[in-house]
C-alpha positions in Angstrom: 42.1 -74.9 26.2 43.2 -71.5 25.5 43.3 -69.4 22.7 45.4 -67.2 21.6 44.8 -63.8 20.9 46.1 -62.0 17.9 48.0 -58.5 18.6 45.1 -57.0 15.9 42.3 -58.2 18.3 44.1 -57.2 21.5 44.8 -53.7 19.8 41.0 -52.9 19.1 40.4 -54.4 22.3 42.3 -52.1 24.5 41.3 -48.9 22.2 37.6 -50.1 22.6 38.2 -50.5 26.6 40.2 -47.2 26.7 37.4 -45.3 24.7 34.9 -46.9 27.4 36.5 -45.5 30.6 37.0 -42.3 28.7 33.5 -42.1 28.2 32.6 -43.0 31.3 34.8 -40.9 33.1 33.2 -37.9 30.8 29.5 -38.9 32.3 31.0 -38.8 35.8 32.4 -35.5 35.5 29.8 -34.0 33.4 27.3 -35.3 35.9 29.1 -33.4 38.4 29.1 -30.4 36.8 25.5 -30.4 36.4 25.1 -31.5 40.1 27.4 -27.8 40.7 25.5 -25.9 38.5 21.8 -26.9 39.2 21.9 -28.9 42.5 19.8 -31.5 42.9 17.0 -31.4 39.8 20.6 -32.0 38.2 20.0 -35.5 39.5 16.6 -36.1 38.4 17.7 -35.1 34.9 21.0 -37.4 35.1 19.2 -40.3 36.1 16.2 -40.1 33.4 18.7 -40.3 30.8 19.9 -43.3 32.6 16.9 -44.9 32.2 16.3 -44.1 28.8 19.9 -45.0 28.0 19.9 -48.5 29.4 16.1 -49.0 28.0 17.8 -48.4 24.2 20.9 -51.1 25.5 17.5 -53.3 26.2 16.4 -52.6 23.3 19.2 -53.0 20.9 20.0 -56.2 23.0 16.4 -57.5 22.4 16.9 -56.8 18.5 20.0 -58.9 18.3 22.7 -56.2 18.0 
């Protein structure tokens, strides 16, 4: 049984997929940056606001959004 998509959904769904890898090709190379600019502490900084990122998608996932 499938179902068929309308062009509307597919639309938003491709902009909202294209607006994902933007952003997370924008973390990628602003992580680098940081990495180039203050070495290694860079790290310690990128992945504490991993942490607190993913805790808010636990979060928000916990409150039903």
């Amino acid at each position: 049984m499938s179902e068929s998509v309308h062009p509307a959904n597919a639309k938003a769904d491709m902009r909202t997929a294209a607006a994902l890898f933007v952003f997370a090709l924008l973390v990628v190379v602003l992580s680098v940056v940081a990495l180039v600019i203050w070495g290694l502490p860079a790290l310690s900084l990128i992945a504490l606001a991993a942490t607190i990122l993913v805790f808010g998608m636990l979060v928000a996932y916990a409150a039903g959004f």
